[in-house]
C-alpha positions in Angstrom: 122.0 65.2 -40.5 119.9 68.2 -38.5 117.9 68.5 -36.0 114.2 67.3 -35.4 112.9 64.0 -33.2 113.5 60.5 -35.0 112.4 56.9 -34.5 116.1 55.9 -34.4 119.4 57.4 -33.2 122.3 58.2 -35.9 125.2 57.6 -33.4 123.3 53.9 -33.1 124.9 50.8 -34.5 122.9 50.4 -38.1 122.3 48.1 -41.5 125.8 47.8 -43.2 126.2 49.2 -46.6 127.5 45.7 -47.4 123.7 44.4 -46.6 122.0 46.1 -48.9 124.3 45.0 -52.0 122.5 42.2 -53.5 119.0 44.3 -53.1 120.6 47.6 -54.9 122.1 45.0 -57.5 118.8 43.3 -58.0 116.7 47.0 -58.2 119.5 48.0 -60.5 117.5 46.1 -63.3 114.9 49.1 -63.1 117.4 51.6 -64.6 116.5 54.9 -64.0 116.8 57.3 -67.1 116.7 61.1 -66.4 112.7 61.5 -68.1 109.9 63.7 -67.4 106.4 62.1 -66.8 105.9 61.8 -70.4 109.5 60.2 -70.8 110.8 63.0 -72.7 114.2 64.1 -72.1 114.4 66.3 -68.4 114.3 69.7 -69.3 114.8 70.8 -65.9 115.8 69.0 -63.0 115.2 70.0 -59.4 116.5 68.2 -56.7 115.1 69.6 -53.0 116.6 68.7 -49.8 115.5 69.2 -46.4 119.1 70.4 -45.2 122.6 71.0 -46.6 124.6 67.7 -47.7 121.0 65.9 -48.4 121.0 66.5 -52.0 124.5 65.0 -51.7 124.0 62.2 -49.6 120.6 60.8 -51.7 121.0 62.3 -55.0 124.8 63.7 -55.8 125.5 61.6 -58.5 122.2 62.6 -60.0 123.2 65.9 -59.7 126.8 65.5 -61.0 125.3 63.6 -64.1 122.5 66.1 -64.9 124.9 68.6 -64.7 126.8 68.1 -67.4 124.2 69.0 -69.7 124.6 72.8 -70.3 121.5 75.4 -69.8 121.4 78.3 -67.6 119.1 77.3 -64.5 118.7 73.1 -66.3 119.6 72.1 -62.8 119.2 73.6 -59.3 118.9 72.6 -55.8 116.3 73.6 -53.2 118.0 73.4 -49.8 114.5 74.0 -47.2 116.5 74.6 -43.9 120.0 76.1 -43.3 121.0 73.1 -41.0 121.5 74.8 -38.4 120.4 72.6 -35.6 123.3 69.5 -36.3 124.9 69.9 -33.5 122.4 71.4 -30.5 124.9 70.9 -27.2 128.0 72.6 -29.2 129.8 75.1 -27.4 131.8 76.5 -30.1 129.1 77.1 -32.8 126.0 79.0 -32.8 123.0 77.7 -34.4 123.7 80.9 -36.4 127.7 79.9 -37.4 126.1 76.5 -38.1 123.7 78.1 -40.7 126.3 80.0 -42.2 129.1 77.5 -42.4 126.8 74.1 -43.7 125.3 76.8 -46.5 129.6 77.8 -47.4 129.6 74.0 -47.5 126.6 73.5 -50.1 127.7 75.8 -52.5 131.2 74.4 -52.5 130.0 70.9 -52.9 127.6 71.8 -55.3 130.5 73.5 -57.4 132.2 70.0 -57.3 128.6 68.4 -58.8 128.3 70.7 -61.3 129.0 74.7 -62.2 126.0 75.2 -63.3 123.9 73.5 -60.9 122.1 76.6 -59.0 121.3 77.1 -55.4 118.1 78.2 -53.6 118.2 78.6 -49.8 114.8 78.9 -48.0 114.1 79.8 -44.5 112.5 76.8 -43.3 113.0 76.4 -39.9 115.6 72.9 -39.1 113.7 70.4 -37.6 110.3 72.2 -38.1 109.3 71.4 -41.4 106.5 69.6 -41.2 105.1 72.7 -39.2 105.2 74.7 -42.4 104.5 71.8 -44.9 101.7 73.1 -46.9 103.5 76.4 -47.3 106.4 74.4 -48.7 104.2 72.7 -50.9 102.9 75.8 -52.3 106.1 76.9 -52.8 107.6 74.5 -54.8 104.8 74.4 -56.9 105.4 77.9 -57.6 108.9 77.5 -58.0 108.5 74.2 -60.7 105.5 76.0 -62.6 104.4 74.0 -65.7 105.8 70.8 -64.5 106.2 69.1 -68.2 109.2 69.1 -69.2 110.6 68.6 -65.2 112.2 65.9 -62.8 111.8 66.5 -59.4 114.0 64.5 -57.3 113.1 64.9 -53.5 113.7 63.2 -50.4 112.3 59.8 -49.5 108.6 60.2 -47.2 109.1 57.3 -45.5 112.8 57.9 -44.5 112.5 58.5 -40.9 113.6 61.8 -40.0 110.4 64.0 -39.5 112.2 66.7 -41.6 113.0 64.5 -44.7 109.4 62.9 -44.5 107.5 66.4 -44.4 109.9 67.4 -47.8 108.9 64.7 -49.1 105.3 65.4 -48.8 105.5 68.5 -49.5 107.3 67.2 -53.1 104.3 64.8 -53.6 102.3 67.9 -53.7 103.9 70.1 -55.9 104.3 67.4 -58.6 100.7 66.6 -58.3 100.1 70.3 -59.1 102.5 71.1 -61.5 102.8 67.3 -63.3 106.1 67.2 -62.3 107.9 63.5 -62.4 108.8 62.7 -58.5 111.8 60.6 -57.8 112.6 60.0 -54.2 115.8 59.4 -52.3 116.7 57.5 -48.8 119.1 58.6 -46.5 118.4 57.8 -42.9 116.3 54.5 -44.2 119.8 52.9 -45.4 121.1 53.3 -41.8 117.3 51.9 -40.0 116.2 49.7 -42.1 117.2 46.4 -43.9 117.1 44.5 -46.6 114.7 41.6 -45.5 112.0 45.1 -44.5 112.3 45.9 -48.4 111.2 49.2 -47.2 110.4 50.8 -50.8 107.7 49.6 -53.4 109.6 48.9 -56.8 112.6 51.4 -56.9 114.7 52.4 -60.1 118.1 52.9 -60.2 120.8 55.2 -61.5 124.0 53.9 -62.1 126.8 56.1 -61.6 130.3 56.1 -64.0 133.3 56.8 -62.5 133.3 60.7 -63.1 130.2 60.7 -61.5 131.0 58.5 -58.3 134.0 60.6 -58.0 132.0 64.1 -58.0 130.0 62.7 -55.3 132.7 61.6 -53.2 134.5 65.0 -53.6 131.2 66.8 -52.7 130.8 65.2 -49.7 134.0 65.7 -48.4 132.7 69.6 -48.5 130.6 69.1 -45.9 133.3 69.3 -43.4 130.9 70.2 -40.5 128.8 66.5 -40.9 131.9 64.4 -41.9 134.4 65.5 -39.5 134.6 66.7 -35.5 133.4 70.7 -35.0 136.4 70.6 -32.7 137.4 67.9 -29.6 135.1 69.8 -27.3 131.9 67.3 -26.1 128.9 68.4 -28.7 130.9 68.8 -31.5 131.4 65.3 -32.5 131.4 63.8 -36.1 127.8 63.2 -37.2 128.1 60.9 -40.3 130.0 57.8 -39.3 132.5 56.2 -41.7 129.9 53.2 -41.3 126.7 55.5 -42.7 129.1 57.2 -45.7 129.8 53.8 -46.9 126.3 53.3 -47.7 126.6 56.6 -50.5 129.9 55.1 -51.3 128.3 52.6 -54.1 128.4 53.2 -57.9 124.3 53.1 -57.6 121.7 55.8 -56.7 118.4 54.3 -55.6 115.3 56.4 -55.7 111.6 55.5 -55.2 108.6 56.4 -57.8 105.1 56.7 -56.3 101.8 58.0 -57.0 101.5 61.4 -55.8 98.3 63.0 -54.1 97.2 66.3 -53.7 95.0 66.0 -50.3 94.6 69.8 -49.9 91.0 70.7 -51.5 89.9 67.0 -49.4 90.6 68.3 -46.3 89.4 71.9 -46.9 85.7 70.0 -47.7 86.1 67.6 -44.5 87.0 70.5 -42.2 84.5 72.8 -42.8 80.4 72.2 -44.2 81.1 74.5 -47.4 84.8 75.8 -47.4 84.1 78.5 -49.9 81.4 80.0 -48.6 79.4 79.3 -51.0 76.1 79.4 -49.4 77.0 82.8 -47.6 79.0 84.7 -49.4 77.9 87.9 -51.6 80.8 87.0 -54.1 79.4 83.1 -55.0 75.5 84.5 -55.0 76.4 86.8 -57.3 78.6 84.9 -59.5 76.6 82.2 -59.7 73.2 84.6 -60.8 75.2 85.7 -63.6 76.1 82.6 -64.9 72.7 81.8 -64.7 71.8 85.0 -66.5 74.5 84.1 -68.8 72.9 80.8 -70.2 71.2 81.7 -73.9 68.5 79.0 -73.2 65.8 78.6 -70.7 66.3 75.0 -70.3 69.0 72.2 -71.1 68.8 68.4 -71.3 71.8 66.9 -70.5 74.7 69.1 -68.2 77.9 68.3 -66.7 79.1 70.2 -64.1 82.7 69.8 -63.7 84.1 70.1 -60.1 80.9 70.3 -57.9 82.1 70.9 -54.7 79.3 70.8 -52.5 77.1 71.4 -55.0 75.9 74.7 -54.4 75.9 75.7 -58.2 74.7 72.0 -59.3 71.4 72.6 -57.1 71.1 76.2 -59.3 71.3 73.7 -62.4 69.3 71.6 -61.7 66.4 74.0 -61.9 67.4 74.9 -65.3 68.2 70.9 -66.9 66.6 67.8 -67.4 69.5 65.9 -66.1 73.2 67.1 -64.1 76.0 64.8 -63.9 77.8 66.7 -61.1 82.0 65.5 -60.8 84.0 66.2 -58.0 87.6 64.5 -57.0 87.4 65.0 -53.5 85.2 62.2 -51.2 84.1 64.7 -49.0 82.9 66.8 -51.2 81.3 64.6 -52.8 79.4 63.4 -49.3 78.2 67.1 -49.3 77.1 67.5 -52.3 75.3 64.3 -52.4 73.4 65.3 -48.8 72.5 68.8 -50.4 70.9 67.2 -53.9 69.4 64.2 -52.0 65.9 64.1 -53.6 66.6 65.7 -56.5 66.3 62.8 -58.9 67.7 63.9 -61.9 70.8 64.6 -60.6 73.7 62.3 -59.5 77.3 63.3 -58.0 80.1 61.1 -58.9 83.7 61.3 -57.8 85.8 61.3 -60.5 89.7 62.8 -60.9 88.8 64.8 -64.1 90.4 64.9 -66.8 91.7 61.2 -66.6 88.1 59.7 -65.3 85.4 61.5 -67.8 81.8 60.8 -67.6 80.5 58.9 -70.4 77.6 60.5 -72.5 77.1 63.8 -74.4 76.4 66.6 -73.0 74.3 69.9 -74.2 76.1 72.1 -70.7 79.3 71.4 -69.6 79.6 74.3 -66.7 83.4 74.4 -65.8 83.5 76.6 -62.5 86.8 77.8 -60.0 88.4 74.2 -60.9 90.8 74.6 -63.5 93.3 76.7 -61.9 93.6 73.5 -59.8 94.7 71.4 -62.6 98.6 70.4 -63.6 99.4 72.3 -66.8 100.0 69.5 -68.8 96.0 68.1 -68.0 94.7 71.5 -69.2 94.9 70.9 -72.5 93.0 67.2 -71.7 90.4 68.7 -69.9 89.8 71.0 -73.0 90.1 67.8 -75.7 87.7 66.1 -72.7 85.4 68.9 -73.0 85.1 69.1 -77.0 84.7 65.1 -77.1 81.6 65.0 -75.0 79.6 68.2 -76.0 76.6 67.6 -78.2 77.2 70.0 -81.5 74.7 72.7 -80.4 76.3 72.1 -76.9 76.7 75.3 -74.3 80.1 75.4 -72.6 80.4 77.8 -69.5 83.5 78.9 -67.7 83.6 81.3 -64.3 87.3 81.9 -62.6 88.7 84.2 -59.3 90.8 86.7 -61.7 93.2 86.9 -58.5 96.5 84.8 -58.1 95.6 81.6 -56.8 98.6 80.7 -53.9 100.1 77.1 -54.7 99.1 76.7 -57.9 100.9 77.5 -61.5 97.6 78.0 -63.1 95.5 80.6 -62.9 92.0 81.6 -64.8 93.0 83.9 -67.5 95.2 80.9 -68.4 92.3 78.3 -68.7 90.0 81.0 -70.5 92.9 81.0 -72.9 92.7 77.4 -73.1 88.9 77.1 -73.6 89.3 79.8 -76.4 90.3 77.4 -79.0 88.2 74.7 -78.1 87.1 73.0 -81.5 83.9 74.1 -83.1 83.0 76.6 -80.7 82.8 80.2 -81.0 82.5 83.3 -78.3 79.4 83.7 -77.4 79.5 86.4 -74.4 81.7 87.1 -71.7 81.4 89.3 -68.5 84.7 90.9 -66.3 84.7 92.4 -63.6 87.8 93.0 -60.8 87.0 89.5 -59.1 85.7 87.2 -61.7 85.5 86.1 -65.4 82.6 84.3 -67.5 83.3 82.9 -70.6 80.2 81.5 -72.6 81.3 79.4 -75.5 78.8 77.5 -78.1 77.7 77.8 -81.5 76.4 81.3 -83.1 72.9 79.3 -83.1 72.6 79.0 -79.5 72.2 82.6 -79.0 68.0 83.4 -78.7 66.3 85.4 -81.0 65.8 88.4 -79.0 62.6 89.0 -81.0 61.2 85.8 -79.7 
């Protein structure tokens, strides 16, 4: 328990963990087995929690079970806040000693779980989370990286504590940027809830043996500071009733499995008219005159241009094709784009989550422009498939990428040029580098003109 306003009080009278035991048996059909997305074998497992005892509390036996698989950095734990605002009135600790002390208590309890389970303490402020949530998001998706291969286990976004909810989020994120497999934990919602509210949509179950049970009970008693009285002075008192442990007392981990969403790019379209300056800026102009320049033939048939945004470059297209099909995920972008090409018959915007939702038809340009870098890992290599399915054979594909680091995101565009390099049946064509951006023309050796011509 920390700090942060909640829609309920834990010293409050709550569900009993003898409530919930027909529900956790009946869920308990959905057995959960330690998978990545794919439902390979975990690789890595990465449990975050919004403060010390969390990762306990919601996912110890997880932790204790994964553990015993050996692999240096296999399993770690992402503790966001130090705790440090569990007990605000207390006269005997600083939220300083606090911070210090419930940290001593993580690493024991995780030494109970596992050896090699491995610690990483951020400096997220306790109760202030959600005030920092996208920079957590981009954090973690930093920290997973290519996300095949990886279980993230976070806590529940619906559990009621503003601090667990905003983790939560910020979990969803990263595992829709990294491809990550999200599990989510309750804590508080055990307490809150009940079983009649069936709070959680379909929930798997991992059920723990007795080694694990035991680890979990062992760790839990390390976190002397939630468990037990600070001292007998008034502020210090026990935060986690006998009554709220029982509920973590049960041979069963529950966790929740939803889609995860990404709204980032959607609200940088709603919030401003063209959030890359693309209309303004000497950067896009130019970048998008080369591409231009870059194109072997004065005029296409059929082109796809793959992550429109507003639809700056489509409208450039459009002077150069018979037809664009221009593809964007986000709805507001889409609304721009379509207002900006209104009139321009020969072009239509769809929004479409690409790689999964393709276009149908073939294609003579596909024009793939500052949108992979946004893609999970594990969907470059469908985009590329994607890509070689639907080009015509004397079909033009163009790729332009920022060569910086691109904050939040594992990919970047030297890493989807090296994708697009083996795409089947093409060859290099051209390419121009400079210190901001990369062009990558890729075709047949056909498509190049005839300079004599």
């Amino acid at each position: 328990m920390s700090g942060g306003s909640t829609g309920f009080r834990h010293q409050a009278p709550g569900s009993a963990a003898s409530a919930w035991d027909d529900h956790v048996a009946e869920a308990a059909h959905a057995r959960l087995a330690l998978v990545d997305r794919e439902g390979a074998p975990a690789e890595r497992v990465v449990v975050v929690a919004a403060h010390p005892d969390d990762e306990t509390l919601g996912a110890g036996g997880l932790l204790a079970t994964a553990g015993r698989v050996p692999g240096p950095g296999r399993v770690s734990v992402v503790v966001l806040t130090a705790g440090e605002a569990s007990h605000p009135g207390s006269t005997t600790h600083t939220p300083e000693r606090l911070a210090e002390l419930r940290l001593c208590e993580c690493r024991e309890a995780l030494g109970r779980l596992g050896p090699a389970i491995g610690l990483h303490q951020w400096d997220l402020a306790d109760g202030a989370i959600a005030s920092a949530e996208q920079a957590c998001a981009d954090r973690l998706a930093e920290h997973i990286g290519d996300g095949r291969g990886v279980l993230l286990v976070a806590p529940w976004r619906a559990d009621g504590h503003p601090d667990h909810e905003a983790a939560g989020r910020a979990a969803a994120i990263a595992a829709a940027r990294t491809g990550a497999r999200l599990l989510e934990y309750p804590v508080w919602a055990w307490h809150w809830a009940s079983p009649q509210e069936v709070p959680w949509p379909d929930p798997v179950v991992l059920t723990l043996d007795e080694a694990a049970l035991a680890a979990k009970q062992d760790a839990l008693g390390c976190h002397h500071s939630q468990v037990e009285p600070l001292s007998d002075r008034p502020g210090d008192e026990r935060l986690l009733s006998a009554d709220f442990l029982a509920h973590f007392a049960r041979p069963h981990e529950l966790f929740i499995e939803q889609p995860n969403h990404d709204p980032v790019l959607d609200r940088l379209h709603a919030d401003g008219a063209e959030p890359w300056g693309a209309d303004t800026r000497w950067y896009e102009e130019r970048k998008r005159s080369l591409v231009l320049a870059m194109l072997p033939q004065r005029r296409y048939g059929w082109a796809l241009d793959v992550g429109c945004s507003t639809g700056v470059t489509t409208q450039a297209l459009a002077d150069r094709c018979r037809e664009v099909v221009a593809v964007d995920a986000s709805e507001a972008a889409v609304r721009s784009a379509r207002r900006r090409l209104d009139g321009l018959a020969h072009v239509s915007v769809e929004q479409r989550t690409l790689p999964a939702e393709w276009p149908s038809g073939r294609f003579d340009l596909v024009v793939v422009s500052e949108v992979g870098y946004f893609l999970a890992p594990g969907s470059l290599p469908v985009l590329v498939d994607r890509v070689a399915d639907c080009l015509e054979p004397s079909g033009v594909v163009v790729l332009c990428h920022w060569r910086h680091r691109v904050a939040g995101w594992p990919l970047d565009g030297a890493a989807v040029h090296r994708a697009f390099e083996a795409l089947p049946g093409r060859a290099w064509l051209a390419s121009y580098r400079d210190r901001d951006v990369e062009i990558l023309l890729l075709g047949s050796p056909e498509q190049m003109p005839d300079p004599l011509r």
